[in-house]
N, C-alpha and C positions, 0 to 999 in steps of 0.2 A: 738658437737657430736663426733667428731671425739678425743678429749683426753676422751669422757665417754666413749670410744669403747674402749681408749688403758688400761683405770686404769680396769675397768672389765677384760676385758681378761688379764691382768699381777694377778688379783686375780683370774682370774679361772685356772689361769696355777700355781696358788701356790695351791690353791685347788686341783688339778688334782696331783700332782706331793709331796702333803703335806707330808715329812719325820717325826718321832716323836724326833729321834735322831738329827734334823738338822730343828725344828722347826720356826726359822726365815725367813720372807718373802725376807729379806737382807740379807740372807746368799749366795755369790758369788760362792758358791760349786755347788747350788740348780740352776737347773733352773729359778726357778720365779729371783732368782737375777742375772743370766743372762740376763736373758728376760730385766731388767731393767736397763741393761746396754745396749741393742738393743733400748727401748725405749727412752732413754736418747739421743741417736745416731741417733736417726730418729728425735727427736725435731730438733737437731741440726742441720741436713739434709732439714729439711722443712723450718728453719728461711732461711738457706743460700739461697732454692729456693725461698723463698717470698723476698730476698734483691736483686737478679738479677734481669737485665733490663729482662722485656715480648719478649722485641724482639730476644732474643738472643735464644725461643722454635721455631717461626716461623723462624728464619733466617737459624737455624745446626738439623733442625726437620731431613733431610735425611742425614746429617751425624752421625748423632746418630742413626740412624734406619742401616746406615750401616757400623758403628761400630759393634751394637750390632747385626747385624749379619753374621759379621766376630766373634765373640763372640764367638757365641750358635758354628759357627761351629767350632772351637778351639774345645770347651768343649768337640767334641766331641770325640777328642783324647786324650786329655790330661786330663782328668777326670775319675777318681779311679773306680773300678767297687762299685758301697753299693748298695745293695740289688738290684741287679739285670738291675739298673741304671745308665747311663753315664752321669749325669747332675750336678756334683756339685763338681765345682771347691777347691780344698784344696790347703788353707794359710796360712802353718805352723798350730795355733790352730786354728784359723777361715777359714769354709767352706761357699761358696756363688752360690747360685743358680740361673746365668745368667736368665734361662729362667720367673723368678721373673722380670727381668727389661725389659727383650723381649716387655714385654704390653703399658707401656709408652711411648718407642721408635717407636712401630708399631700407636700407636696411635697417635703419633707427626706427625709420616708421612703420616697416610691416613690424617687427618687434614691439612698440607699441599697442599696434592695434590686433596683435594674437595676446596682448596682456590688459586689455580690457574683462572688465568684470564680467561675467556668463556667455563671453565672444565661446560662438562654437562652427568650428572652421567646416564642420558638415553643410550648415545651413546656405542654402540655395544665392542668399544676401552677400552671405559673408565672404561668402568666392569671387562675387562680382566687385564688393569691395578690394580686396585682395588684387583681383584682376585688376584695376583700374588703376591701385598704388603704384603697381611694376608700371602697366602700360602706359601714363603718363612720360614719364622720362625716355621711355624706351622711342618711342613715338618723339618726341622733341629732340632727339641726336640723331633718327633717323631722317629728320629733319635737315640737319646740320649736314646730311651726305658723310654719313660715320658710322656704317652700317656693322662695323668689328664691335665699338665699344657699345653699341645697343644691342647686339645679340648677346654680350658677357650678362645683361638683364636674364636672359634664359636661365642662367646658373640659380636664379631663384625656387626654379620649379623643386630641385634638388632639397630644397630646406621643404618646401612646401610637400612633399610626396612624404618628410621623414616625421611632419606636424599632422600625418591622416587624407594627403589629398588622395583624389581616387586616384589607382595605380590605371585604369581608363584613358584616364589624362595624359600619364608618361607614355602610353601602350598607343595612344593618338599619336602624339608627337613623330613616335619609333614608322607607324604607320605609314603617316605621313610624307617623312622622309623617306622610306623605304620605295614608294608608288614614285614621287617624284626622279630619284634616282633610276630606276627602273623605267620608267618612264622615257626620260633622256638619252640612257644608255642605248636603247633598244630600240629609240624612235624610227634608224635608218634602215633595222634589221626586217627583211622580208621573206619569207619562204615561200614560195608558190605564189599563193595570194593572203597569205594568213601574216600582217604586222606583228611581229613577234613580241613587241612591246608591249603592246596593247594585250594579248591574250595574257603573256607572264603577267600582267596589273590584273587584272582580271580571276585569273586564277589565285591571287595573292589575295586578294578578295574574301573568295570561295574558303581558302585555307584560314582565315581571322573568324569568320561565321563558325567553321566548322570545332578549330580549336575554343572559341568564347563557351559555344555551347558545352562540349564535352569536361570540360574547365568550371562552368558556372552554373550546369543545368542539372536534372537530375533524371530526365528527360531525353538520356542521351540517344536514343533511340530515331531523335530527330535529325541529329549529324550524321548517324547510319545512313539513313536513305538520303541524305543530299550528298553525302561522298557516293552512293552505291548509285543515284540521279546520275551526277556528272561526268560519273565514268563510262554509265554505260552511252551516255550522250557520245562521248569522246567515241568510245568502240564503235559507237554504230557511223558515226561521219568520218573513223579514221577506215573502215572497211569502202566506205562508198567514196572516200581519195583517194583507196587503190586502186578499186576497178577503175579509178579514169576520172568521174566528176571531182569539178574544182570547187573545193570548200575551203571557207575563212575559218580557222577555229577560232578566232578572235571574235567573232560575232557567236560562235555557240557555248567561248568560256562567256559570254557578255549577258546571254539568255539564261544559261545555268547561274548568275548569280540574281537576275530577276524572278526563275522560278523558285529560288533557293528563299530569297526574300516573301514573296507570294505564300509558300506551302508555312513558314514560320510566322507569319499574320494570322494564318486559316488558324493554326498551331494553339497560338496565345487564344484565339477570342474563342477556340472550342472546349482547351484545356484550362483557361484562366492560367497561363504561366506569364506572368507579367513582368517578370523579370528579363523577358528576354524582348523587351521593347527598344531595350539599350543598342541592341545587337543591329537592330535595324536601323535606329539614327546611326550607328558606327559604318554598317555599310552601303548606306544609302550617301552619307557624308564622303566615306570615301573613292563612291563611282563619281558623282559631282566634283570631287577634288582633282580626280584623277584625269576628266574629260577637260578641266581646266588648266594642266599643264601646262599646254604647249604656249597660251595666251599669257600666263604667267609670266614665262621664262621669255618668252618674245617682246612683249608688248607692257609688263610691267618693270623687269629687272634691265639696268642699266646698261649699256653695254661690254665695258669693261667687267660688269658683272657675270654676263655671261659667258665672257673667254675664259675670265679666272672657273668658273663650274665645269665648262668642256675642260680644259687642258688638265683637272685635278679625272674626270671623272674617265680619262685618255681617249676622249672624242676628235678630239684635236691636238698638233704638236705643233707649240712655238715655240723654242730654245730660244729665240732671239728675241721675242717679243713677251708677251706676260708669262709665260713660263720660265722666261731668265732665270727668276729670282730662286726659284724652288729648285730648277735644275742644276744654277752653280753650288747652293745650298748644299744639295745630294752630291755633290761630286767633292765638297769641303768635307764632310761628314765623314764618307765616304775613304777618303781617300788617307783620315786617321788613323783608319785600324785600330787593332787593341791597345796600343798604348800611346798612337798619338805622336803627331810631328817635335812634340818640346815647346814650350812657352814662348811666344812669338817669333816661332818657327814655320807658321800655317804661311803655305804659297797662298792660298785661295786668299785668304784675307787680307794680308799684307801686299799681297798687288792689287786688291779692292775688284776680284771680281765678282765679289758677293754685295749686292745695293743692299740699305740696310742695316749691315752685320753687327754695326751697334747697338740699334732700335730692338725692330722686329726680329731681326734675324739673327739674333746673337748666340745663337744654343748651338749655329753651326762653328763659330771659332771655339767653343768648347769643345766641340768634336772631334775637328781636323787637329787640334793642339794636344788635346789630353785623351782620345781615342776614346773607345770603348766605355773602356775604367772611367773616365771621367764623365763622360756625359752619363752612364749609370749611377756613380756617386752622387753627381746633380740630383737626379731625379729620386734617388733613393731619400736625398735630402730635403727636397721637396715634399716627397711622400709620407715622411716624419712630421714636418709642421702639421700638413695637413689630419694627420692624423692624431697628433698631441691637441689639436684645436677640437677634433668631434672630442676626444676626450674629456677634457675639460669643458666644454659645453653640455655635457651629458651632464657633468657634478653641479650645474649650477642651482641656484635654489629656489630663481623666479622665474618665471616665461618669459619674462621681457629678456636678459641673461642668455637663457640657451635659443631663444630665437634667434640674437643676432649673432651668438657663438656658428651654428651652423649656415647661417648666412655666409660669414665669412670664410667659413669654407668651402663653402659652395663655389665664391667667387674664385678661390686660389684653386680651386680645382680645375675650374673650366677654364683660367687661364691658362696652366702649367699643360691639360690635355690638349687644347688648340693651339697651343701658340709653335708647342714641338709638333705636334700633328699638320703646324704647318708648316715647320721646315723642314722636312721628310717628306710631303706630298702628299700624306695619308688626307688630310681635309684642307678643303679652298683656303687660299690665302686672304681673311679678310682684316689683318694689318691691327693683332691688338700684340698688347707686351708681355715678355717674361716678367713676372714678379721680381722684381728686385736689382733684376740683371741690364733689363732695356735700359739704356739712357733716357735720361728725363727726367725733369723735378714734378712734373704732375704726378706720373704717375709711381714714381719713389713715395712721394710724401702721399697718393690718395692711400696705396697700399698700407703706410705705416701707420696712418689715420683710422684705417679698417682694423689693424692689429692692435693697437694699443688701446682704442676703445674697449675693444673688446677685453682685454688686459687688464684694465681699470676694473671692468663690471666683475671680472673676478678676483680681484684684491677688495671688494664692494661686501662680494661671499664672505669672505672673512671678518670685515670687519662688524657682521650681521651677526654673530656667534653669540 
């Protein structure tokens, strides 16, 4: 799977990049015969890691993790400004993108440290350690103004939800994101006097309290009356908006979740139900997140940051400006149908109105060329690594082994869903790569780095027998 993912992408990247003047796929001018000299380089890379001893990932796992984050923070000085980023180290004619190998090394090390003796990934400690291993690097590229290849750090949680983390955690995340989108979407939306933003958060709220309890409580008697509270709240100020008075519901979903919080205090300290003390850091956390918004997305995200989030979330339309990319993207895709223009055949690419189409955005001359059929194959192909990786991760025989087996597919997963998710529009474009398929020798060889380590650790299985 893994040489069919690199000879594809070294033919999509000659596709994408097809000159008529410099027609050969082995022409070393051309990209594609760069790339083939990156491929070449990463074979060589992966035999060397499949001929080291296994023990030598588990034994220097945290000096590699803090090498490589003495690294990222070098890079952060000593790295050229391109396009607006401090991440990529120049080598006379080769440049390398530390934070490509950041993943492997954070992964040796949280693997490591869930394979220490009586490590128990419940304890209050061992979270925060856990916390700090990812946030360390995560924090040091976000540093470098490389906010793609620092958010691929999230794909950790994935490992971490399937070693016991609370599903709380992932259900915050979802949350989170949910109130923010919602948030934005609906900021401009006003009905009478009621900010419809604001109430939709608000009641999203009402509905997490309501669902946790009947889900985790036994008690449910409690969500009874804070649904049968807020409706009748709603009924009695939606009768007194008919006759005429002007009401914000936004201020009485806002009050319905303070009394909702209030009668759930009284709740816990009369009935000792102490379980649901959870429920209140979660909504207390989320009215505070949620009033913090607007300062967020204003005053903390960049500004290019914030076009790319309106034009994904259709608050705003620039065809011409940052939404080029996604737009000509969709109209390459698009414009394939089910079977696809023919092998550099694609108008969109071949007249280069797709920025990109090598890199980032290369899933779209998959589409506009091989249609339908092909970009499904892609991902169907995708979708087999990934899932021959949890497999084999499952079989292995030590923690150290399937921690970082599912790591790495954590990683391949959150790239293969964002990177297509961003060349369709479905999420913001923040500029990380297809596996195998982008151009580039960082991130060719961090990937093949991730894989054959892991490769090694179970050829390691066997010879444990």
């Amino acid at each position: 799977m893994y040489l069919s993912l690199v000879l594809i992408g070294w033919i999509s990247i000659y596709a994408s990049t097809y000159d008529f003047d410099h027609a050969s796929i082995f022409d070393f001018a051309e990209r594609s015969g760069k790339q083939l000299l990156w491929i070449g380089l990463a074979i060589v890379i992966g035999f060397i890691i499949i001929m080291l001893d296994s023990d030598i990932y588990d034994r220097f796992a945290y000096l590699m993790y803090g090498g490589m984050i003495l690294l990222l923070f070098a890079t952060i000085f000593l790295a050229p400004d391109i396009k607006g980023s401090r991440s990529w180290l120049v080598l006379g004619p080769v440049s390398l993108q530390p934070a490509e190998f950041g993943k492997f090394a954070t992964a040796l090390a949280l693997a490591k440290m869930f394979s220490e003796y009586q490590f128990q990934f419940t304890k209050l400690k061992n979270y925060v350690r856990v916390g700090l291993l990812v946030l360390v690097p995560f924090l040091l590229i976000l540093m470098q103004k490389e906010t793609g290849s620092a958010l691929v750090y999230s794909a950790f949680l994935i490992m971490l939800y399937r070693e016991g983390m609370s599903p709380l955690i992932m259900l915050g995340g979802f949350v989170t994101a949910t109130l923010f989108i919602v948030s934005l979407k609906f900021a401009d939306t006003i009905i009478g006097i009621t900010p419809i933003g604001d109430m939709l958060v608000y009641l999203i709220i009402q509905s997490i309290i309501v669902l946790y309890i009947l889900f985790t409580s036994r008690k449910q008697f409690i969500a009874q009356y804070i649904i049968f509270g807020t409706a009748a709240l709603f009924l009695l100020f939606g009768i007194a908006s008919w006759i005429g008075l002007s009401v914000n519901f936004a201020w009485i979903a806002l009050f319905s979740n303070f009394a909702a919080i209030i009668y759930i205090i009284i709740m816990i300290l009369k009935e000792n139900i102490n379980e649901l003390w959870i429920i209140i850091l979660i909504a207390i956390s989320s009215l505070l997140f949620s009033l913090s918004v607007n300062y967020v997305f204003n005053q903390v995200l960049e500004p290019h940051q914030q076009v790319r989030i309106r034009v994904s979330l259709g608050l705003e339309d620039d065809p011409r400006g940052v939404g080029y990319n996604v737009n000509q993207s969709k109209i390459a895709i698009g414009s394939g149908g089910v079977i696809g223009k023919g092998f550099l055949n694609g108008t969109q690419t071949k007249l280069k109105y797709v920025p990109e189409q090598d890199t980032d955005f290369i899933f779209c001359t998959i589409g506009e060329e091989e249609g339908f059929w092909g970009s499904a194959g892609t991902i169907l192909l995708f979708g087999a690594l990934i899932l021959r990786l949890i497999y084999v991760a499952e079989r292995q025989r030590t923690i150290f082994s399937r921690i970082y087996g599912y790591s790495v597919a954590s990683i391949f997963l959150f790239h293969l869903v964002i990177n297509i998710g961003m060349v369709t529009g479905i999420t913001p474009v923040i500029g990380i790569p297809l596996p195998f398929f982008s151009y580039g020798g960082s991130s060719l060889w961090g990937f093949t780095i991730l894989l054959f380590i892991f490769l090694r650790l179970d050829v390691a299985r066997l010879e444990r027998l």
